[in-house]
N, CA, C and O atoms as a GROMACS GRO file, in nm:
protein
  292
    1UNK      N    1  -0.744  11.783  12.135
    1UNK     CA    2  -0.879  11.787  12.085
    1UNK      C    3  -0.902  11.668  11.992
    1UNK      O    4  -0.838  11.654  11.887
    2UNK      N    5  -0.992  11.588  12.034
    2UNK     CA    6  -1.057  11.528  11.938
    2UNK      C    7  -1.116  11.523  11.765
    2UNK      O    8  -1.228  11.558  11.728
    3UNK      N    9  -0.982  11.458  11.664
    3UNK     CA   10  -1.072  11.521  11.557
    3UNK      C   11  -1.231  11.484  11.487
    3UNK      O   12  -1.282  11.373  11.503
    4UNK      N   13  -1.280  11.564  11.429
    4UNK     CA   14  -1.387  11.564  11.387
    4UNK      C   15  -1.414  11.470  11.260
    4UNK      O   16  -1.530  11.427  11.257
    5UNK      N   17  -1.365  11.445  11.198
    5UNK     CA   18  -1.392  11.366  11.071
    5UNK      C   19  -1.223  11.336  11.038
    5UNK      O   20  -1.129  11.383  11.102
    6UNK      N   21  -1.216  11.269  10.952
    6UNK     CA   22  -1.078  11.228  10.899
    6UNK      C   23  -1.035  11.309  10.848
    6UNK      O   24  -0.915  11.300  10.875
    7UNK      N   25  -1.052  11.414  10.770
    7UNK     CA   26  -0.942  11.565  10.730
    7UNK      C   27  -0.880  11.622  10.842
    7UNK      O   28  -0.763  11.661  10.840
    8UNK      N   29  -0.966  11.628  10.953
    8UNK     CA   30  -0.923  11.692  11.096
    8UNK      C   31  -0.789  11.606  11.150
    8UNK      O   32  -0.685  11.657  11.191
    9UNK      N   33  -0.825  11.437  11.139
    9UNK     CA   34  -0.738  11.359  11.218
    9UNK      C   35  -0.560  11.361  11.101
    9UNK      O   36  -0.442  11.351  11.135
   10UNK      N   37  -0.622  11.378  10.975
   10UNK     CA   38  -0.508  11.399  10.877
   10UNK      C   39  -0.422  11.508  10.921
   10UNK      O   40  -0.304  11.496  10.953
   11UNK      N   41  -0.505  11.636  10.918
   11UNK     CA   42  -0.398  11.750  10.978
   11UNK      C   43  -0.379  11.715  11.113
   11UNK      O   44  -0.265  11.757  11.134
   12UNK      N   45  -0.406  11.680  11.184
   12UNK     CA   46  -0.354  11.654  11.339
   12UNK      C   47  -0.230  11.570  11.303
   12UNK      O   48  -0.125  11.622  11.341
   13UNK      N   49  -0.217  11.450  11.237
   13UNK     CA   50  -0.099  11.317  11.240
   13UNK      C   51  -0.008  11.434  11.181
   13UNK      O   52   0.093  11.439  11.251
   14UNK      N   53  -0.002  11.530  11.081
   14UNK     CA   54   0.053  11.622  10.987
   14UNK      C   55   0.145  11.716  11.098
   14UNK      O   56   0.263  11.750  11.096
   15UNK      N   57   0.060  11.736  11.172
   15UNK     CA   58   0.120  11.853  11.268
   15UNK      C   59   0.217  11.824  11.382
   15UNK      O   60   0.299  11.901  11.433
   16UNK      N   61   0.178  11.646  11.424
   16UNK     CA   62   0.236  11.593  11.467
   16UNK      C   63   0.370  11.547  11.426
   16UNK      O   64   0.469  11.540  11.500
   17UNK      N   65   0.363  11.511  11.281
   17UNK     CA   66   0.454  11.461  11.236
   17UNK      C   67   0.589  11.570  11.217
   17UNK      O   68   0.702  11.547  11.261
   18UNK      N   69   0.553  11.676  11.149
   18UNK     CA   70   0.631  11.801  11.150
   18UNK      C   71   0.679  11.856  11.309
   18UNK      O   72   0.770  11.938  11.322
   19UNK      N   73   0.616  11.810  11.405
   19UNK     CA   74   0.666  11.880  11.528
   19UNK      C   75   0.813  11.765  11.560
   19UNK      O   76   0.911  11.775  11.633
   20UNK      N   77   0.775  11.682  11.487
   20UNK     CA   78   0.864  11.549  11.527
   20UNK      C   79   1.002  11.560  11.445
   20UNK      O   80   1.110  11.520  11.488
   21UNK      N   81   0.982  11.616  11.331
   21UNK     CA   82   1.078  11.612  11.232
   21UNK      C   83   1.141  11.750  11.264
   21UNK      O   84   1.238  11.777  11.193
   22UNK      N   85   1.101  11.848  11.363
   22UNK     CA   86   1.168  11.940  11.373
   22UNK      C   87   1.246  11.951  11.464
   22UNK      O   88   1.351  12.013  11.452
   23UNK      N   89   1.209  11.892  11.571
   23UNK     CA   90   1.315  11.812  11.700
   23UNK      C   91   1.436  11.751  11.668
   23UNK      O   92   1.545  11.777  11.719
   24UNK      N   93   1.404  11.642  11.554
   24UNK     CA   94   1.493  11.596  11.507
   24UNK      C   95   1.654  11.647  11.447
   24UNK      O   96   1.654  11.750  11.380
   25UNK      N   97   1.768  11.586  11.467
   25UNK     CA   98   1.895  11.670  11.434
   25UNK      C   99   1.872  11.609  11.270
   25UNK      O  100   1.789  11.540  11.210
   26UNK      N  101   2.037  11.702  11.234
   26UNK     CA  102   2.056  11.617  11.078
   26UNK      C  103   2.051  11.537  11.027
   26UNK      O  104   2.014  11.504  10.914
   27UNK      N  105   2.122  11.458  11.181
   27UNK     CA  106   2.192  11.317  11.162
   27UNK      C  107   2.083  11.222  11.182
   27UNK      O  108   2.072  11.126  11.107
   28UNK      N  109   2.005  11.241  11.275
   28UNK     CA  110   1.875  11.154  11.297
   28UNK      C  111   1.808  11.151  11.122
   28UNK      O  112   1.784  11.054  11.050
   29UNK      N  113   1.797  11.267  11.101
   29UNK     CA  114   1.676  11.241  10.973
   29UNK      C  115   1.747  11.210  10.790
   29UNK      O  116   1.701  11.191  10.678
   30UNK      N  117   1.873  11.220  10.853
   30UNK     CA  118   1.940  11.132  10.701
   30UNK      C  119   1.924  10.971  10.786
   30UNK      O  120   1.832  10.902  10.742
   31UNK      N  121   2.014  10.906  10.914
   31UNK     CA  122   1.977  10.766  10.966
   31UNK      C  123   1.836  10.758  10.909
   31UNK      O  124   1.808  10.677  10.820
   32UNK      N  125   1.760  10.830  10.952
   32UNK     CA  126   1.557  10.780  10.873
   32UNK      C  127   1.575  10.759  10.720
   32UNK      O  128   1.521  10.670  10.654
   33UNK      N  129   1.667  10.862  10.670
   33UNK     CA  130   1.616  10.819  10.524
   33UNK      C  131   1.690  10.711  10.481
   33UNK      O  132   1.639  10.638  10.395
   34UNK      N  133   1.829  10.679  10.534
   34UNK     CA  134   1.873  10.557  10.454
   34UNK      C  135   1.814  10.420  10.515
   34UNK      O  136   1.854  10.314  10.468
   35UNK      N  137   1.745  10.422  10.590
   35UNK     CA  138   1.657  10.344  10.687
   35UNK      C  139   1.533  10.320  10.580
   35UNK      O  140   1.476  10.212  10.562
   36UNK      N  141   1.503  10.445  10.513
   36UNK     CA  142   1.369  10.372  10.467
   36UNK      C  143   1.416  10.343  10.331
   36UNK      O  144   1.347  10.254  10.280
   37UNK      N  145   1.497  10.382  10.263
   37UNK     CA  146   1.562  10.329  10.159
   37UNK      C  147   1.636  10.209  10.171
   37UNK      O  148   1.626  10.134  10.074
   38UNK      N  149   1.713  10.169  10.269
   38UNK     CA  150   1.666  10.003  10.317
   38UNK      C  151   1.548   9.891  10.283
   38UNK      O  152   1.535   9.783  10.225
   39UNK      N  153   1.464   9.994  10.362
   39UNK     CA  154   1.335   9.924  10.363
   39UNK      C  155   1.248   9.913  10.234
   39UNK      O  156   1.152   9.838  10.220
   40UNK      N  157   1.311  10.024  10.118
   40UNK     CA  158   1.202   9.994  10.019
   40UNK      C  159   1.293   9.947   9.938
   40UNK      O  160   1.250   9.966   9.824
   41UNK      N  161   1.395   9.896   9.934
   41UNK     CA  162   1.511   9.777   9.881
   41UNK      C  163   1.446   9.647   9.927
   41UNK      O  164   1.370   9.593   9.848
   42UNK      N  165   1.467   9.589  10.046
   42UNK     CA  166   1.432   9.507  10.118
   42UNK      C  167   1.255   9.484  10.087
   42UNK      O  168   1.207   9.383  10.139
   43UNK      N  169   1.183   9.551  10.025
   43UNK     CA  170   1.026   9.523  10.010
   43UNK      C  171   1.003   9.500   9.859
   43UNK      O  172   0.908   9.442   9.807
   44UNK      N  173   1.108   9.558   9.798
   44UNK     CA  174   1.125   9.611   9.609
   44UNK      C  175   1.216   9.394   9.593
   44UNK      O  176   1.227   9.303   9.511
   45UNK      N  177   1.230   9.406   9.649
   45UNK     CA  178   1.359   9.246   9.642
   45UNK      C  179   1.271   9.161   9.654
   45UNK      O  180   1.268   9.064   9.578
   46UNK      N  181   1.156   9.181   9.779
   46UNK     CA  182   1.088   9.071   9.812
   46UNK      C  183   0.970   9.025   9.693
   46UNK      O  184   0.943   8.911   9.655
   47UNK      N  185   0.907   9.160   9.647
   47UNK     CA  186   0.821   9.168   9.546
   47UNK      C  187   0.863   9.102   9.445
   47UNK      O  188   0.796   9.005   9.408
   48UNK      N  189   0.970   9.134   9.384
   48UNK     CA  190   1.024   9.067   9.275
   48UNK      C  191   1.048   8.885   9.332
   48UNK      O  192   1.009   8.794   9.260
   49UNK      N  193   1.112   8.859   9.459
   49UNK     CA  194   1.157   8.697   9.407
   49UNK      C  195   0.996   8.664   9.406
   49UNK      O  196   0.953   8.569   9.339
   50UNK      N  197   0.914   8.742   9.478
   50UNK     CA  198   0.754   8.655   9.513
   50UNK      C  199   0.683   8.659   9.341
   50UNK      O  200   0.593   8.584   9.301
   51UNK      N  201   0.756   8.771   9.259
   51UNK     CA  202   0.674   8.763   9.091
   51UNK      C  203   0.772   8.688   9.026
   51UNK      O  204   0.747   8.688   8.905
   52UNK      N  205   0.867   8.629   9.050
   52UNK     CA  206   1.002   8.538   8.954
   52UNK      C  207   1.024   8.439   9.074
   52UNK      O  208   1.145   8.436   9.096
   53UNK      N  209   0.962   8.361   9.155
   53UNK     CA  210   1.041   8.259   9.197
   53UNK      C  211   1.143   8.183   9.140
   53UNK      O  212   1.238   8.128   9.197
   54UNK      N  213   1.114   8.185   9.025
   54UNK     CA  214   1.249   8.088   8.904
   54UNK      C  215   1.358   8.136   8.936
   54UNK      O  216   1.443   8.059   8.979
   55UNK      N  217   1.393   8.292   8.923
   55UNK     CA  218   1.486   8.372   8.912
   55UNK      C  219   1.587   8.341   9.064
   55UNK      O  220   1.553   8.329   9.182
   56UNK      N  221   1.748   8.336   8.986
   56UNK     CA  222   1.821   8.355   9.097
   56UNK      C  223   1.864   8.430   9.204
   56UNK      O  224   1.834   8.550   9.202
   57UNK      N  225   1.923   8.390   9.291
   57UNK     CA  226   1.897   8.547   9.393
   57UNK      C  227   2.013   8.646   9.320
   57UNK      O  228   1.980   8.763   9.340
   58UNK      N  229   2.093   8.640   9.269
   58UNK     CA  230   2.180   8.731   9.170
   58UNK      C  231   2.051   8.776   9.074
   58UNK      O  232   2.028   8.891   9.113
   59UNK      N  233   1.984   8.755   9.000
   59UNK     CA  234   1.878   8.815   8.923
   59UNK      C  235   1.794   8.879   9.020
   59UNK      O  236   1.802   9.001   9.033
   60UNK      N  237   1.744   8.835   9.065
   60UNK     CA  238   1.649   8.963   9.126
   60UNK      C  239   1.714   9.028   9.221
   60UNK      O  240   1.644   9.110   9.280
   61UNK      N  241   1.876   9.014   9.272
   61UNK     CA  242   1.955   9.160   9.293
   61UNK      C  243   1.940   9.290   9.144
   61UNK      O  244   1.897   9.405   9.132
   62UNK      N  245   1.993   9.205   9.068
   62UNK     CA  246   2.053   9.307   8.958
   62UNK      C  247   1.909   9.316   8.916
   62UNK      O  248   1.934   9.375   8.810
   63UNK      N  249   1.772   9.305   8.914
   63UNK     CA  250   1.634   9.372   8.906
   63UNK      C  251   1.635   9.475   8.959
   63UNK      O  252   1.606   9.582   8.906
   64UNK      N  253   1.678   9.451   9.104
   64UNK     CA  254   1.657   9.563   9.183
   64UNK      C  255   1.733   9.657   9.190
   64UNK      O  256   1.683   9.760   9.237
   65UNK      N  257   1.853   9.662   9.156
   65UNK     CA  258   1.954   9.737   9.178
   65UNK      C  259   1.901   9.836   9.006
   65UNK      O  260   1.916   9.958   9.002
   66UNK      N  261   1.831   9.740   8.858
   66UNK     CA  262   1.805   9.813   8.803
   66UNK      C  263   1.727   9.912   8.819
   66UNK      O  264   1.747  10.027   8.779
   67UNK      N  265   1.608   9.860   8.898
   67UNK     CA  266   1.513  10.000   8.959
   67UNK      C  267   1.538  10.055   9.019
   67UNK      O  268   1.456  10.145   9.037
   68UNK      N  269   1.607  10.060   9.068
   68UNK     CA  270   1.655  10.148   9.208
   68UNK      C  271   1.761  10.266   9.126
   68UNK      O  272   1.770  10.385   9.155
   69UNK      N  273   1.829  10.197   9.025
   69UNK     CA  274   1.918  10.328   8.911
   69UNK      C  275   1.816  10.380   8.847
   69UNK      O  276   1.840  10.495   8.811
   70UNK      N  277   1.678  10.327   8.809
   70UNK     CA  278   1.676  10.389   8.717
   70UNK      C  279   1.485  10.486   8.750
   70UNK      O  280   1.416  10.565   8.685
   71UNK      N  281   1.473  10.417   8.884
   71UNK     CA  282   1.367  10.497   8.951
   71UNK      C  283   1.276  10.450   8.903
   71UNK      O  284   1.221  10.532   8.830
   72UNK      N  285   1.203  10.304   8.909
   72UNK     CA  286   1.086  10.256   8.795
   72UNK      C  287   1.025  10.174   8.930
   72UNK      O  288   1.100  10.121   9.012
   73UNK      N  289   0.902  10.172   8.939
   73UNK     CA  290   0.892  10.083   9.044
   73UNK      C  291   0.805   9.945   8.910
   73UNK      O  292   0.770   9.834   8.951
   0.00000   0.00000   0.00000
């Protein structure tokens, strides 16, 4: 069915998404999470050298590795 306005198409992607994650084994949906914790390393790293170009790539590791201990974006 076609949704009706965007709340409709929200719970539809929602319902979808949960039918997807329930298929899914253990092992698939920890691979997803260290996958996207990759990815928000890899986006958290980029942000930083693009606000400190000065900074060495050892500094904006140990930036990131500080946020990432200490949960700060």
């Amino acid at each position: 069915m076609k949704p009706k306005n965007i709340e409709e198409y929200l719970e539809q992607a929602e319902e979808y998404r949960q039918s997807i994650f329930r298929k899914m084994t253990a092992k698939e949906k920890l691979d997803l999470s260290f996958s996207l914790y990759r990815t928000a390393w890899k986006l958290k790293r980029a942000a930083i050298k693009h606000a400190h170009p000065e900074w060495t790539d050892e500094q904006v590791e140990n930036k990131v590795k500080e946020i990432f201990l200490y949960a700060q974006s």
